[in-house]
TITOR-182228 format. One record per residue (C-alpha): residue number from 1; residue in one letter; x, y, z. Coordinates in nm, 3 decimals, m for minus. Layout:
<rs>
R     k   r         u         v         w
R   NUM   a         X         Y         Z
...
</rs>
This chain:
<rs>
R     k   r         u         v         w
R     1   x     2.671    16.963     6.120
R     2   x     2.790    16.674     5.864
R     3   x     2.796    16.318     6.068
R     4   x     3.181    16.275     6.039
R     5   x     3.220    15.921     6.126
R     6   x     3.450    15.758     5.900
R     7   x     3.246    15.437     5.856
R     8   x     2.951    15.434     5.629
R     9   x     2.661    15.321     5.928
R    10   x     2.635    14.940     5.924
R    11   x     2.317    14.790     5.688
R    12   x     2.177    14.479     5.798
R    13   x     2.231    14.118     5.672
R    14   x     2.097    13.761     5.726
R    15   x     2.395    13.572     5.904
R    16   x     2.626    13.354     5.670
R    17   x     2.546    13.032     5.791
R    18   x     2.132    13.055     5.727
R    19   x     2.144    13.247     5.439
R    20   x     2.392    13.045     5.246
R    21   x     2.093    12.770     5.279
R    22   x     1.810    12.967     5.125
R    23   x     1.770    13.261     4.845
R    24   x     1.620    13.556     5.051
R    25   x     1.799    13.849     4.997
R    26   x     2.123    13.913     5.184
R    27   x     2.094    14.230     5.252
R    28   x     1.822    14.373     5.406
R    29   x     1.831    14.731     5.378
R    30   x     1.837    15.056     5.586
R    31   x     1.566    15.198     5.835
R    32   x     1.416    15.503     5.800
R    33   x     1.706    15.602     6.110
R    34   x     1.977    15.420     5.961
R    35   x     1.943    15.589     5.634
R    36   x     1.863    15.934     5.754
R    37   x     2.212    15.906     5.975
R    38   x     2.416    15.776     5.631
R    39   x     2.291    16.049     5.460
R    40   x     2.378    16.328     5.709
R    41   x     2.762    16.180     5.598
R    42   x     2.732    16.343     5.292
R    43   x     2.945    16.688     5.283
R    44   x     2.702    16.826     4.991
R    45   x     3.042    16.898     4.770
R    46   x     3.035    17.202     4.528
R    47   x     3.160    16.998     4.290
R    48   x     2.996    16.631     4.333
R    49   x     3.276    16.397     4.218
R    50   x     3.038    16.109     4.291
R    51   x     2.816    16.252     3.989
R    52   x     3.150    16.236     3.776
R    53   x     3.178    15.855     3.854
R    54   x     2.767    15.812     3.791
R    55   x     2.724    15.639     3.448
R    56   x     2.365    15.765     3.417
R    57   x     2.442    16.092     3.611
R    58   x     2.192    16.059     3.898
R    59   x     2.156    16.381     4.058
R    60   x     2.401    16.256     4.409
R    61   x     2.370    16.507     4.662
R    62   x     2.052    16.633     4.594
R    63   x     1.870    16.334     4.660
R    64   x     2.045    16.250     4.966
R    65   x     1.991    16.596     5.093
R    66   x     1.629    16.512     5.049
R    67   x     1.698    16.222     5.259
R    68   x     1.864    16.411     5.526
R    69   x     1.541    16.607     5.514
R    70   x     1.285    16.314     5.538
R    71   x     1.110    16.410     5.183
R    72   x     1.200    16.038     5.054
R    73   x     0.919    16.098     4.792
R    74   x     1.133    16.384     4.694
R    75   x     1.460    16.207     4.717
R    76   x     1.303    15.952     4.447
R    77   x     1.179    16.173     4.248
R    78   x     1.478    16.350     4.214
R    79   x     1.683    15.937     4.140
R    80   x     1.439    15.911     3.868
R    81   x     1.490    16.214     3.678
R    82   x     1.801    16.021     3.552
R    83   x     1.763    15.635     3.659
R    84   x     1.442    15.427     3.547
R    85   x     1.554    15.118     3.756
R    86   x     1.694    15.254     4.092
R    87   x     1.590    14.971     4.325
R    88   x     1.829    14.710     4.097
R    89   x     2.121    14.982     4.055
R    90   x     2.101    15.021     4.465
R    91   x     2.136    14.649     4.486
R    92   x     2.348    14.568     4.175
R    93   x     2.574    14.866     4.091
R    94   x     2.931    14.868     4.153
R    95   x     2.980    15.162     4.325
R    96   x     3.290    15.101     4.505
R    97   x     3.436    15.158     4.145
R    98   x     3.181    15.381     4.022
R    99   x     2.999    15.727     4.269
R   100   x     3.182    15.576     4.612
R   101   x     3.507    15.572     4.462
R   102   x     3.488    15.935     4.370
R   103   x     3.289    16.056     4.689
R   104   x     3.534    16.306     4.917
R   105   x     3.477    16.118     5.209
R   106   x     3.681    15.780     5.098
R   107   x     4.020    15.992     5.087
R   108   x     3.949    15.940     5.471
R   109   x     3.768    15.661     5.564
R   110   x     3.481    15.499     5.414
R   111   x     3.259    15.688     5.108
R   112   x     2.863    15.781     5.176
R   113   x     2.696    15.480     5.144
R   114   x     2.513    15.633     4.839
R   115   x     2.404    15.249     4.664
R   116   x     2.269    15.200     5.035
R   117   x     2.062    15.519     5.023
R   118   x     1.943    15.460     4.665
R   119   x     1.804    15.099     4.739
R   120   x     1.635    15.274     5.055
R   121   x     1.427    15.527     4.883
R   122   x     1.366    15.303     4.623
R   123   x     1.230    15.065     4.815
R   124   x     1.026    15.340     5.020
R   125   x     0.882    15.431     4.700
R   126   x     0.776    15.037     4.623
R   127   x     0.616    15.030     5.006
R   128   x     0.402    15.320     4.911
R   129   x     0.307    15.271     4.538
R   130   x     0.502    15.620     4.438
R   131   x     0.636    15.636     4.091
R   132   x     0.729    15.864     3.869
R   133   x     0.560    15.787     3.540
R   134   x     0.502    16.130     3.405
R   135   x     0.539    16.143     2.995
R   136   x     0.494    16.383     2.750
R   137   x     0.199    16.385     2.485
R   138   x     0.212    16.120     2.268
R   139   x     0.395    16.280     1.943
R   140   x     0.328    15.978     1.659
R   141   x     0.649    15.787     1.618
R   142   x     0.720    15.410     1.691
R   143   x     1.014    15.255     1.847
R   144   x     1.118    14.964     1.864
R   145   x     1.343    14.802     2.160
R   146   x     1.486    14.442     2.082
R   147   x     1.569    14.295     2.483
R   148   x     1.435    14.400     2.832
R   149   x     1.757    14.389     2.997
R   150   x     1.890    14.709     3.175
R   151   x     1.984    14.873     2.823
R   152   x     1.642    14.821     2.661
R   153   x     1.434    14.918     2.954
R   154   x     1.653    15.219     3.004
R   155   x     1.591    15.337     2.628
R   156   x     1.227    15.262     2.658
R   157   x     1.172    15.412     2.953
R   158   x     1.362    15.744     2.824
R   159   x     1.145    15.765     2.534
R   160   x     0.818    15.686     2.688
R   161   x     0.904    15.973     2.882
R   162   x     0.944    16.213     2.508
R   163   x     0.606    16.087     2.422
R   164   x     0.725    15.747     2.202
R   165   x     0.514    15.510     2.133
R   166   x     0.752    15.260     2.223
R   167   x     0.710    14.850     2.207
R   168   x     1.007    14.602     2.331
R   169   x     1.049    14.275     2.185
R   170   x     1.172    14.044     2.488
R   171   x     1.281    13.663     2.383
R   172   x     1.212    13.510     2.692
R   173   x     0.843    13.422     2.862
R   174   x     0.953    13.736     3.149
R   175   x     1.081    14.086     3.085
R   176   x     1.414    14.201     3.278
R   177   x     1.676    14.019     3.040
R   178   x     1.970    13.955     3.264
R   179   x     1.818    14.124     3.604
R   180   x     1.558    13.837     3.550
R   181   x     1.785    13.494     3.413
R   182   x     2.116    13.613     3.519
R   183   x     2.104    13.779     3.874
R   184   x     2.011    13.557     4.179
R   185   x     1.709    13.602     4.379
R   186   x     1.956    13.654     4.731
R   187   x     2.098    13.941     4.523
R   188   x     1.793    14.106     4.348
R   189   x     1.473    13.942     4.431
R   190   x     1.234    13.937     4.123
R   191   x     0.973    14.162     4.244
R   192   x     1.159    14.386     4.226
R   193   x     1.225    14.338     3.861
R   194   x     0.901    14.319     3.806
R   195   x     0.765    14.625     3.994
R   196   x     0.998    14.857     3.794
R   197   x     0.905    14.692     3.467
R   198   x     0.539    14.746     3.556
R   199   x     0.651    15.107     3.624
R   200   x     0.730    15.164     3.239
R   201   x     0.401    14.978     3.128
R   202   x     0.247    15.269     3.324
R   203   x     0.467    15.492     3.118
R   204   x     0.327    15.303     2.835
R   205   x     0.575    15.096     2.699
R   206   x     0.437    14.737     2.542
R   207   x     0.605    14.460     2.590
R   208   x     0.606    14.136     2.374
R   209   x     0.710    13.865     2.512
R   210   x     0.843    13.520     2.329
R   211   x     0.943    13.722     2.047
R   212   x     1.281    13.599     1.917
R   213   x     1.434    13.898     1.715
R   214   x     1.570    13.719     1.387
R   215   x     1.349    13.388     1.419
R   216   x     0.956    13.554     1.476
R   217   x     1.043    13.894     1.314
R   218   x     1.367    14.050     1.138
R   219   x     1.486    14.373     1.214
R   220   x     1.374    14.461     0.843
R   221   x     1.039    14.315     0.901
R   222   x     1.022    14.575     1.203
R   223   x     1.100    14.879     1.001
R   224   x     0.961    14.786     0.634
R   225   x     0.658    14.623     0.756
R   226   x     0.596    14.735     1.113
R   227   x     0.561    15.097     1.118
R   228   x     0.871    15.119     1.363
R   229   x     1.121    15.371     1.256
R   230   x     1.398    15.329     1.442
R   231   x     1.526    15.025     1.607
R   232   x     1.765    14.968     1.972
R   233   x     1.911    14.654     1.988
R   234   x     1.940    14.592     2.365
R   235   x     2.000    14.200     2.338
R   236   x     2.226    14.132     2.574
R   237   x     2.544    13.919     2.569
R   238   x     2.417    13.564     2.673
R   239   x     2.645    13.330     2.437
R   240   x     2.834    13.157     2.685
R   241   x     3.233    13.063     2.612
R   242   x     3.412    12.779     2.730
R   243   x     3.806    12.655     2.779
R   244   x     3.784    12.373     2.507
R   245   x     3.970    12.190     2.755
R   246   x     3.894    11.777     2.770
R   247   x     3.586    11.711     2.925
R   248   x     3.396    11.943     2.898
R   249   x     3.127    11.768     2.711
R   250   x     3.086    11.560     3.032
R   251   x     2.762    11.521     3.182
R   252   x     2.748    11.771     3.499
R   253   x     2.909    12.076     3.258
R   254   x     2.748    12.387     3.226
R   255   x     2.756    12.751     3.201
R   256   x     2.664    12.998     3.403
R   257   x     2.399    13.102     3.193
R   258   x     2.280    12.807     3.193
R   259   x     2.290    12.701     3.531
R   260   x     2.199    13.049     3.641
R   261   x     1.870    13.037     3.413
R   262   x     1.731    12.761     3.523
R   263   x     1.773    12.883     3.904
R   264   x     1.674    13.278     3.869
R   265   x     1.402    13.252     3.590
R   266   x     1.233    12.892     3.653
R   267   x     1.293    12.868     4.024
R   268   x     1.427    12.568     3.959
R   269   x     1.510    12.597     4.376
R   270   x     1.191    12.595     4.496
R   271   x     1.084    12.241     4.612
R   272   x     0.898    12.052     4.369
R   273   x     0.950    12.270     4.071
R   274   x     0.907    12.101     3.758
R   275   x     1.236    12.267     3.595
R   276   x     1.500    12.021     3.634
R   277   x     1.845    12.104     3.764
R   278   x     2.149    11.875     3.890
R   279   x     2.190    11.880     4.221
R   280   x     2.501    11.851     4.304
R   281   x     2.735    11.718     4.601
R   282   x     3.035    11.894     4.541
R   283   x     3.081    12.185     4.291
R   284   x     3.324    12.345     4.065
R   285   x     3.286    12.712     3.947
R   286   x     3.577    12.834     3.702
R   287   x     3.597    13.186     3.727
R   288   x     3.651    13.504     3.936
R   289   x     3.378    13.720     3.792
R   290   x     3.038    13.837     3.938
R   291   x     2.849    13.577     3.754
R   292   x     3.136    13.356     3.910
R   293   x     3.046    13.452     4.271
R   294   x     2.636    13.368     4.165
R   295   x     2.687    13.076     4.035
R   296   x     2.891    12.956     4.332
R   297   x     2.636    13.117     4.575
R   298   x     2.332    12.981     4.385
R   299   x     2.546    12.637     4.427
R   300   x     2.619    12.614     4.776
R   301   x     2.226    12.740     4.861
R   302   x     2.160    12.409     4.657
R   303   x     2.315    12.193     4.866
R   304   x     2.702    12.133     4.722
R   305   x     3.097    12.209     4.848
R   306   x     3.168    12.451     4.630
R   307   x     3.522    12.569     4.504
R   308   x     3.590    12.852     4.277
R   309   x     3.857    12.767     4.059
R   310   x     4.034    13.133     3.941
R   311   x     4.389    13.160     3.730
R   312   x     4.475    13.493     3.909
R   313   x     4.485    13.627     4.263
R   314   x     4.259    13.717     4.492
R   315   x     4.400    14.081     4.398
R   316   x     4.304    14.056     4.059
R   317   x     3.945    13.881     4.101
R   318   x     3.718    14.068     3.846
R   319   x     3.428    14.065     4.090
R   320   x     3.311    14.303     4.346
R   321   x     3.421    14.288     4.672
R   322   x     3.097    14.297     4.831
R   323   x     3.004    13.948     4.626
R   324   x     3.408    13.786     4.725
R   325   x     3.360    13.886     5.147
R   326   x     2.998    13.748     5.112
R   327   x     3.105    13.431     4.920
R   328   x     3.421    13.370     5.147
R   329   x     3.138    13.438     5.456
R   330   x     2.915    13.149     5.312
R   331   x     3.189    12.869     5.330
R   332   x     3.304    12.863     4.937
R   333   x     3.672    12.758     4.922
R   334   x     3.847    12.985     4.648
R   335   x     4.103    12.783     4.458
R   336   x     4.343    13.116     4.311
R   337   x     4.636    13.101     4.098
R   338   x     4.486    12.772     3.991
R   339   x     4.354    12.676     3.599
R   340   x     4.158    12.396     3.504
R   341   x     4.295    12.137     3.270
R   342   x     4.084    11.864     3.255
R   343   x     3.780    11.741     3.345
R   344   x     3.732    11.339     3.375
R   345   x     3.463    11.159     3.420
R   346   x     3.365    10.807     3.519
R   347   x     3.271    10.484     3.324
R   348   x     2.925    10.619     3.309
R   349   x     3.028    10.989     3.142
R   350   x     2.995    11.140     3.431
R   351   x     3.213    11.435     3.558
R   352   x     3.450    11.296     3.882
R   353   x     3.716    11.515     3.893
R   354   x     3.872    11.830     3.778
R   355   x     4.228    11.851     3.761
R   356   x     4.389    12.190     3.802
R   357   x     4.744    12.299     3.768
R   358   x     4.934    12.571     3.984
R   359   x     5.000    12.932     3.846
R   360   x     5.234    13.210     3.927
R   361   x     5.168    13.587     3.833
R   362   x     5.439    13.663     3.538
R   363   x     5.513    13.989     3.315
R   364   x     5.207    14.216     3.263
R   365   x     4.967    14.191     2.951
R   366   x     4.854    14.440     2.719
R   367   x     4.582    14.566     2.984
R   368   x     4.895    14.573     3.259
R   369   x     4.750    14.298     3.413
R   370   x     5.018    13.975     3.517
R   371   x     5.031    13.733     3.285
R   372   x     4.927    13.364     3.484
R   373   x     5.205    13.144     3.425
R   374   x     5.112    12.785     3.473
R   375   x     5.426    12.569     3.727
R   376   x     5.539    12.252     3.586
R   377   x     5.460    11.942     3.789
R   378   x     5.221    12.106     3.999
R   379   x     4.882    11.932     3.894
R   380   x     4.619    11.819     4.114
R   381   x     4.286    11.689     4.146
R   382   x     3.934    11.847     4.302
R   383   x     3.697    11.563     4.317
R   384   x     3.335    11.698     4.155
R   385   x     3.024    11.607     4.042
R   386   x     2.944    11.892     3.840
R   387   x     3.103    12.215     3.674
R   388   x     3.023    12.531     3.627
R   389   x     3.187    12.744     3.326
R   390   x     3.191    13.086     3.388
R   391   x     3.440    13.267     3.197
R   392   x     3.286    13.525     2.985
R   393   x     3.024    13.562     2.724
R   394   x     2.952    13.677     2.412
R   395   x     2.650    13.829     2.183
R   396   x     2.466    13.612     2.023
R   397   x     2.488    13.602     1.656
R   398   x     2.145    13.587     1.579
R   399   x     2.070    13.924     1.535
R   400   x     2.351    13.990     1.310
R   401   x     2.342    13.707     1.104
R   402   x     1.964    13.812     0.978
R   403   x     2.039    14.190     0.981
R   404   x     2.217    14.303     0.640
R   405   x     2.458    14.581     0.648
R   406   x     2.517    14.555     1.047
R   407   x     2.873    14.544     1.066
R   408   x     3.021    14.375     1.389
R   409   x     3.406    14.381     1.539
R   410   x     3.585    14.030     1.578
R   411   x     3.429    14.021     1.891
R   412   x     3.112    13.943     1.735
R   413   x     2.981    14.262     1.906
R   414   x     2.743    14.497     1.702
R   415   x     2.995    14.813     1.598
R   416   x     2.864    15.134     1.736
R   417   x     2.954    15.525     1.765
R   418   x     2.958    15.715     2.075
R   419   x     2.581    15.827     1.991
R   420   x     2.552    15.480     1.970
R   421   x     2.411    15.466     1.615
R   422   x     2.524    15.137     1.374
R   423   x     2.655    15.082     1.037
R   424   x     2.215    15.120     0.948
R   425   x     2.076    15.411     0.943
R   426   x     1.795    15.366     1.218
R   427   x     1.929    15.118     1.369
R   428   x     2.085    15.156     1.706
R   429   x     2.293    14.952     1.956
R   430   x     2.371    14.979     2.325
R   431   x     2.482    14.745     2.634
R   432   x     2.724    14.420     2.624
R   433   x     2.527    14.353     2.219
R   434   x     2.781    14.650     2.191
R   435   x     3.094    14.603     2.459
R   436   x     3.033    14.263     2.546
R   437   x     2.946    14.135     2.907
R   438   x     2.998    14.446     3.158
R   439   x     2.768    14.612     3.430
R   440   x     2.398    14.678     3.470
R   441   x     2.468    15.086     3.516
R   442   x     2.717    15.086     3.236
R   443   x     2.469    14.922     2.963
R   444   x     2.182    15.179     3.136
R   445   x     2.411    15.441     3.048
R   446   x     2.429    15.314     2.692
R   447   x     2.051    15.327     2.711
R   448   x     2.013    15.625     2.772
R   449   x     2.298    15.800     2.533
R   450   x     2.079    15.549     2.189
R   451   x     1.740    15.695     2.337
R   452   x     1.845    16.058     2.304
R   453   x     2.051    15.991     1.970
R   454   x     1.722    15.800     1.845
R   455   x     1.537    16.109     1.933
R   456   x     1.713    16.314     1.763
R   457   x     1.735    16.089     1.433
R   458   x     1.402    16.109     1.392
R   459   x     1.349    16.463     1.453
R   460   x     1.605    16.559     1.195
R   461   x     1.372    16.352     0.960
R   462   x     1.040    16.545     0.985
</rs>
């Protein structure tokens, strides 16, 4: 008989007030009970909405039924015959939005806690060295992959797997692109990064690293010179954007990126790490996003009063509600329906101050969302030290710029068909280098639709 409780069984979690003073991971995951009594909530539908709401189509009920069973070896397997990375989509994916917002059992209650049960066989499979690296024989052709983000290792992995012989070009001194510089270590520890890139290397995917697509190599170099013959660009969307607002140029401004960077890739949080970082008292993050919600997590762990600063409501904040409960839980103060105007500094160029003015929710915009409307005479001031920008980002142009014939929208993203092919024959495109900034699972998806289009390119050229 299905377990019909209506809440998903509880997972465990370091309480607010320690956690919000180091970078251990928040969560800490199901038991072997635990997960085996989530799992027995799963109705095994006929028709598996949750699949339908699965970017990368990860085979739902028949890997928790394998859970239900105890064959988590099984249950893994059967994850990875569609997801290379699912130990960072348990921990990272939105799935409120995504397989829990289709699953049967939310009409009622709460969905199967199926992100839960993927980060627990996942990380089962991690305790006892189980991966599924299978590939076929190795068939002659060369790929390249420009970025080790979640796109990149997606396609690599994917055509490792159809006997590639498959190399990706990573800028940075570590592979994992944004799981790596982006994510914090209290959300997805690095190991874990790391133990699912090591998978592919077993798959035998190369990876260079300090390789800076349009600066060490062109694109053109790669397939004129290099013996590569077709190319994903998987580069991410790291250009940060600001408000062009006064002050801004103050010292104690950054982005996210930036800020974020220094934190998850340098461990610039460890004590007596040579990568410097400001240290702030008291904090400003402008935003509502998830890289919002890090950045003001990563700053209160480091010591500051934090306020996020968002133009909306709390109805309309961008980022998941897993990231807003835990941020609210860890004592940052959410400033809503307020916009930055200015930032001023002192005598010294130093940031002071932030002043902010009141907004009200007006007449919906082109996406139906309400229009903030800013309230005349309603300015105030949030004393600060330092602030954090974190209002989108954007490709960088790099790539583009020493690529001819790659056309790009006014976005400055790389324009791309559904098979995710570009204005270049053998050149591909997939992830936010193609949408601009979205989610981990969405740019995996993209992954995976260039590494079967890039498969079939170069069959249909024997």
């Amino acid at each position: 008989m299905p377990n019909m409780s209506l809440t998903k069984t509880p997972i465990r979690e370091q309480e607010p007030n320690v956690r919000n003073a180091n970078f251990l991971e928040v969560n800490l995951g199901y038991t072997d009970e635990e997960a085996r009594e989530e799992a027995t909530r799963c109705l095994n539908c006929k028709k598996p909405f949750c699949m339908e709401g699965c970017p990368v189509s990860v085979p739902i009920p028949a890997f928790i039924q394998k859970v239900q069973e105890g064959d988590i070896e099984g249950a893994y397997r059967t994850i990875s015959t569609a997801n290379a990375l699912p130990a960072v989509c348990g921990r990272v994916c939105p799935q409120e939005s995504q397989c829990e917002g289709r699953c049967i059992r939310g009409k009622k209650g709460e969905p199967v806690g199926i992100g839960r049960l993927e980060r627990y066989v996942a990380d089962w499979a991690i305790a006892h060295d189980v991966a599924n690296t299978d590939v076929a024989a190795p068939n002659g052709h060369k790929v390249a992959v420009i970025g080790s983000g979640p796109s990149g290792l997606t396609c690599a992995g994917e055509l490792a797997k159809k006997g590639y012989d498959v190399t990706i070009f990573e800028a940075f001194h570590v592979a994992g692109g944004v799981l790596s510089y982006g994510i914090p270590e209290f959300r997805l520890p690095k190991s874990i990064v790391k133990k699912e890139v090591a998978n592919l290397e077993k798959m035998g995917v190369k990876i260079e690293l300090n390789m800076v697509i349009g600066k060490t190599i062109t694109i053109d170099e790669l397939l004129e010179e290099e013996g590569f013959e077709a190319v994903f660009i998987g580069s991410g969307a790291g250009l940060p954007m600001f408000m062009h607002i006064p002050g801004e140029s103050l010292v104690g401004v950054f982005s996210a990126n930036e800020y974020l960077t220094r934190i998850n890739l340098m461990k610039a949080y460890l004590p007596n790490n040579p990568t410097p970082i400001f240290h702030s008292e008291k904090a400003v993050i402008v935003g509502g996003g998830n890289v919002a919600m890090d950045a003001a997590r990563s700053a209160k762990r480091m010591g500051a009063e934090t306020h996020i600063v968002y133009r909306r409501s709390e109805e309309e904040l961008p980022a998941r509600k897993e990231e807003v409960h835990h941020a609210k839980e860890e004592g940052i103060i959410f400033d809503l329906l307020t916009n930055p105007v200015r930032i001023n500094g002192d005598e010294k160029g130093k940031v002071k101050s932030v002043t902010c003015i009141r907004m009200e929710l007006g007449e919906p915009d082109e996406r139906g969302r309400r229009r903030p409307v800013a309230i005349p005479g309603s300015e105030f001031d949030i004393e600060a030290d330092s602030v954090i920008i974190s209002i989108g980002t954007s490709p960088n142009p790099l790539i583009r710029s020493t690529t001819d014939g790659l056309e790009t929208n006014s976005h400055g993203c790389i324009s791309t068909k559904e098979d995710a092919s570009t204005s270049r024959e053998g050149i591909f495109c997939g992830g936010d280098a193609a949408t601009g900034a979205a989610t981990v699972i969405l740019a995996m998806g993209a992954g995976k639709t260039a590494a079967k289009s890039i498969d079939e390119y170069i069959k249909s050229k024997k």
